[in-house]
Each structure stands twice: as structure tokens, then as C-alpha cells.
VEXDREN-2710 file (C-alpha; in Angstrom, 1 decimal):
% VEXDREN-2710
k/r/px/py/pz
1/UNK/-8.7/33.6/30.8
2/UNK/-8.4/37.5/30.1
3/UNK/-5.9/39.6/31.8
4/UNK/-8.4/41.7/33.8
5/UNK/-10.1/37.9/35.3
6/UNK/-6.2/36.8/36.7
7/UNK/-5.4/40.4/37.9
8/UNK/-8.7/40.2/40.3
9/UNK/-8.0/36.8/41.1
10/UNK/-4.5/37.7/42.3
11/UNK/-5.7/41.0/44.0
12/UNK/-8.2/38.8/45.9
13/UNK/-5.8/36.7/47.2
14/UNK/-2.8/39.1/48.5
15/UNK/-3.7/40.6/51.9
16/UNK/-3.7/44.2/52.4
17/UNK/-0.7/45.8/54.8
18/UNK/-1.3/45.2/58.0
19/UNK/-4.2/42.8/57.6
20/UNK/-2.4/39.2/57.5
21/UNK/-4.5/36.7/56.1
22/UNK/-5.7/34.3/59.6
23/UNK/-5.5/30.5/58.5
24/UNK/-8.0/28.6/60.7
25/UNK/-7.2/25.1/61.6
26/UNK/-9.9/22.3/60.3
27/UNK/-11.2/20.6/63.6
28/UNK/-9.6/17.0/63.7
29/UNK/-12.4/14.3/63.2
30/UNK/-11.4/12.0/67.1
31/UNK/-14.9/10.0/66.3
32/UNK/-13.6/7.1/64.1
33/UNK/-10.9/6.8/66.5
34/UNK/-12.2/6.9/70.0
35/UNK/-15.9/5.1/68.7
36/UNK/-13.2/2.3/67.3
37/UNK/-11.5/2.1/70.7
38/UNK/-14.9/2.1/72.8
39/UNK/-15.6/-0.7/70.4
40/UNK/-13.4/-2.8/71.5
41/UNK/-12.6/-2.5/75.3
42/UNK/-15.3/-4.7/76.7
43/UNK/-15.4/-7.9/77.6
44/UNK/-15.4/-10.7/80.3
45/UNK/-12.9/-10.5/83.1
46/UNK/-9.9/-11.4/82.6
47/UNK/-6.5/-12.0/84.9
48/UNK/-4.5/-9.7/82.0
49/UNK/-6.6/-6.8/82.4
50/UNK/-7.1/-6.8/78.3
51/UNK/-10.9/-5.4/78.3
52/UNK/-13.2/-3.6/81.4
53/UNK/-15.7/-5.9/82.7
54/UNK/-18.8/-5.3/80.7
55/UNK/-21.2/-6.4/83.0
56/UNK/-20.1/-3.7/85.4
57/UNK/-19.5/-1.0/82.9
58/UNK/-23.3/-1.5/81.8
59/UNK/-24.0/-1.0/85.5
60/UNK/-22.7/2.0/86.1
61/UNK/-21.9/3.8/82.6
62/UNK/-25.1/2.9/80.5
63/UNK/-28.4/4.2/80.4
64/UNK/-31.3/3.4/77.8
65/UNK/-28.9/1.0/75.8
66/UNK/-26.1/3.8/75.6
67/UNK/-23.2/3.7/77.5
68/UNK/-21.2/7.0/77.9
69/UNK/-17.6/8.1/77.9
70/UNK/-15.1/10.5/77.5
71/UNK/-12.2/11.0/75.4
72/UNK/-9.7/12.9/76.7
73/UNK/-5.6/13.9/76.4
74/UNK/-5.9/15.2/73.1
75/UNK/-3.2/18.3/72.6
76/UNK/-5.9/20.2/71.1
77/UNK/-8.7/19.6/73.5
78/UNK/-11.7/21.1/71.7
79/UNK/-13.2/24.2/73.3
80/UNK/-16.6/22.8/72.1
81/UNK/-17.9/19.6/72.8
82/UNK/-17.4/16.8/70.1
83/UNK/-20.5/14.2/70.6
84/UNK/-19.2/11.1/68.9
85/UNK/-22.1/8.6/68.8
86/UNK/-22.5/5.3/67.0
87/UNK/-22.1/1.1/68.4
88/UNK/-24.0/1.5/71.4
89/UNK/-22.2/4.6/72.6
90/UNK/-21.8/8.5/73.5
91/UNK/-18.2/9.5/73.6
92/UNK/-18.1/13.2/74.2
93/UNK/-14.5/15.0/73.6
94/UNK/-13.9/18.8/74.9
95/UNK/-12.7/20.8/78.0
96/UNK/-16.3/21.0/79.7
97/UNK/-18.5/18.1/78.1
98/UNK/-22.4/18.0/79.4
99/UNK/-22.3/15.8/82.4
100/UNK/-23.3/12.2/81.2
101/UNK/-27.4/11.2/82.9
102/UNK/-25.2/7.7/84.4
103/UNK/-23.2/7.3/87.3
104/UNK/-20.3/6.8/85.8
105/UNK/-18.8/7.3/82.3
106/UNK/-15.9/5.4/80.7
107/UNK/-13.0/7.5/80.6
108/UNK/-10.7/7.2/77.7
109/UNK/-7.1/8.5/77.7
110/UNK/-5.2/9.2/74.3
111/UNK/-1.5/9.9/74.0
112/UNK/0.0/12.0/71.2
113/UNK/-0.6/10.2/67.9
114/UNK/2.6/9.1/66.8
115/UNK/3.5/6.9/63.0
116/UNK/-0.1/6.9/62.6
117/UNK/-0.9/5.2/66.4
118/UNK/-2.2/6.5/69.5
119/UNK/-1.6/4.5/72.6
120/UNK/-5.0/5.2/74.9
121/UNK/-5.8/3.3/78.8
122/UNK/-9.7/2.9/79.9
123/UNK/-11.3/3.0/83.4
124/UNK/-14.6/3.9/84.6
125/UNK/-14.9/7.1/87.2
126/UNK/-17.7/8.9/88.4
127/UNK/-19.7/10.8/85.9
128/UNK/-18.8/14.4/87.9
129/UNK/-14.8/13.7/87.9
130/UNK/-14.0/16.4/86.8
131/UNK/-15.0/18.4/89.7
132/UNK/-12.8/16.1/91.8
133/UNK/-10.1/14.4/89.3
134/UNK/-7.9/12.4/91.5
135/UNK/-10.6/10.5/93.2
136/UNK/-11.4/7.0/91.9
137/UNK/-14.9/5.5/93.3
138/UNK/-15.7/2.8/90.5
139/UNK/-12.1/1.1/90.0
140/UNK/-14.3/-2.3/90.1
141/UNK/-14.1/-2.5/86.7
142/UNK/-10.6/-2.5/85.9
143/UNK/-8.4/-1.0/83.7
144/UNK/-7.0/-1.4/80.2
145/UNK/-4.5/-0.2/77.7
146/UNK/-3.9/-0.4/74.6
147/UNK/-3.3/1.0/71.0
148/UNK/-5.3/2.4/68.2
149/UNK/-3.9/2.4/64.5
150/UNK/-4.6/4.4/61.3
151/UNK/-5.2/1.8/58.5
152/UNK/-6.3/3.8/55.3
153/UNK/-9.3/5.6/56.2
154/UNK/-10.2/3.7/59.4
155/UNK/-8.6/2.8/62.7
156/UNK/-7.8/-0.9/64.5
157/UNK/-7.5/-0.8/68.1
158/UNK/-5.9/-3.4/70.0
159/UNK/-5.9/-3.9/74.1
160/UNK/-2.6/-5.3/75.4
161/UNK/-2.3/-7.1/78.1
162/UNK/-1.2/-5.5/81.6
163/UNK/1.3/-7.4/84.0
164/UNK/0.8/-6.7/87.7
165/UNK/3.2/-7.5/90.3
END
């Protein structure tokens, strides 16, 4: 490589007084993750709380074979809307998501990740919470927690069982 090829190279890549250099974060990719936990929280009713009642769910949260959620408690929470779409669902992550055409949506809480792991909880709520945030309506079809892991390049998620007194 000549001389005159490395000094533009080097020139190109210092930044000029008073013009820092911006670095612009990559935007994380939430749809393996949250389409992985969607997956999974379904099922009959159970005493342990371990899935939502599907058959309610598909009631109120699903339209045309889709059902609809949103992920949300992300540290980051996207100014634009993230559609994540794939197994029967619409997740939709971001602080003002298009309203979903149901009346309801699943809502799906994530913690921090943490050692690769996010812990996340489900419920159904109306599909205009967010106008009105601390008012359940469709608690019917019960809650669930859980955890969603990194292993390689995909995620497991895994509903634990809830103990009420």
C-alpha cells in the first residue's frame, strides 16, 4: 500500500476540531426473543398459572388467525415501532405502537437482560391501555411469568410456575 493511500485513510478517519465523530447505536434485534416468549405462553388452564388460557386469549387478542401483543420494559424503548411477526403473531415493541384492530393485546413485560436471561410476566389488557395503564378489564385470562434465555444464536423461554396464597 503506498504512503499517499494510508495517509488518506488516516486523514479520513481522525475528526476535525470541534467535530467529534457521533457513534450511533445498532438497534437491538427484541424479535427472536419476544416471538420465542409469545411462543410459548399459551396453553390450557392451569392451577399454577404457567401459560394464559388460550382459548380466551384467541377471544379477545386475535383477529384473522393473528393474535397481537406488546413487548414492553425494555431500557431502550424504541422511538419507532419494532413489528416482530412470525408463529401466529404481531408483537409490536416502541413507545407509541399502532393500536392493535382486537380488543385486547397480550402484553409482555421484560426485565433487564441479565447473564444472558430476561425474566418477562404476560397478561392480556385492553388494546387502548395505554391511554388508561392501571386499569385491568380482561384479567380472565391469567397471568404468567417466566424466563427467556440466550442459547447461541436463539432464545428458550420457560414459564414458571406462580404460588398464590
Amino acid at each position: 500500500m503506498s504512503r499517499w493511500v494510508v495517509l488518506a485513510f488516516v486523514a479520513g478517519c481522525a475528526a476535525a476540531p470541534g467535530n467529534p465523530r457521533v457513534q450511533v447505536a445498532t438497534r437491538p434485534d427484541y424479535c427472536p426473543m419476544v416471538l420465542e416468549t409469545a411462543g410459548r405462553i399459551l396453553g390450557p388452564f392451569t392451577d399454577d398459572y404457567t401459560t394464559l388460557e388460550e382459548g380466551c386469549v384467541r377471544q379477545v387478542a386475535t383477529a384473522n388467525g393473528i393474535t397481537y401483543a406488546e413487548g414492553v420494559g425494555f431500557v431502550q424503548m424504541p422511538l419507532d415501532t419494532i413489528t416482530c411477526e412470525g408463529r401466529g403473531w404481531i408483537v409490536r415493541i416502541g413507545q407509541k405502537p399502532p393500536q392493535a384492530p382486537t380488543q385486547g393485546v397480550v402484553l409482555l413485560g421484560f426485565e433487564e437482560e441479565q447473564a444472558g436471561a430476561r425474566k418477562f410476566s404476560g397478561r392480556v389488557e385492553r388494546a387502548e391501555w395505554r391511554q388508561q395503564p392501571n386499569r385491568l378489564v380482561f384479567n380472565g385470562c391469567g397471568t404468567v411469568e417466566g424466563t427467556v434465555k440466550r442459547k447461541g444464536n436463539s432464545w428458550i423461554a420457560k414459564t414458571e410456575p406462580q404460588k398464590f396464597d
